[in-house]
C-alpha positions in Angstrom: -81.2 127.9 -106.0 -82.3 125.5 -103.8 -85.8 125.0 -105.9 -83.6 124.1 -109.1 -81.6 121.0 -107.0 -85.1 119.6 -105.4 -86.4 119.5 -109.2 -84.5 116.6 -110.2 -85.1 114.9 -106.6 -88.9 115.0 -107.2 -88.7 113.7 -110.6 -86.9 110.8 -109.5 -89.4 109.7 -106.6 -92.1 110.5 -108.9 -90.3 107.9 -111.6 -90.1 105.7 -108.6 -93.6 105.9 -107.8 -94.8 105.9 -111.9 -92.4 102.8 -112.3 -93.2 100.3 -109.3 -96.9 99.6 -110.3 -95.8 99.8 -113.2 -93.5 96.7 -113.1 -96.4 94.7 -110.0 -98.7 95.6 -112.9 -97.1 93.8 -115.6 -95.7 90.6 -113.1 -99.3 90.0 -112.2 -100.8 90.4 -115.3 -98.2 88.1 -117.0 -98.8 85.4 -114.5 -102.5 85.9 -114.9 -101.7 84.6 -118.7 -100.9 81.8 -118.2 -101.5 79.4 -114.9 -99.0 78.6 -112.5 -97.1 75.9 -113.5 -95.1 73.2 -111.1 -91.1 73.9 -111.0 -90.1 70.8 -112.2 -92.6 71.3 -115.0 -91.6 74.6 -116.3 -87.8 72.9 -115.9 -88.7 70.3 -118.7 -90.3 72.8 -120.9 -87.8 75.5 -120.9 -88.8 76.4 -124.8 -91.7 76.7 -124.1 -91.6 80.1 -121.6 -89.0 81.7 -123.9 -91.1 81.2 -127.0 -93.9 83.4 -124.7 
């Protein structure tokens, strides 16, 4: 019995560990897009970032 309540457990770390690079994946490879912009830059062109 004690097989059947580790199951979910291990699914959910394995989620965990699936998901993380997952999401560092995509955050690098969207600022890759496009180059890094000054604060008070992207603050004048809001429209401009949600358009992308």
């Amino acid at each position: 019995m004690k097989r059947r309540h580790q199951t979910w457990h291990l699914r959910l770390w394995v989620i965990l560990s699936l998901a993380l690079p997952l999401l560092l994946l995509l955050t690098v490879l969207g600022r890759q897009e496009r180059p890094v912009e000054p604060v008070a830059d992207y603050l004048t062109r809001p429209a401009e970032g949600a358009a992308q």
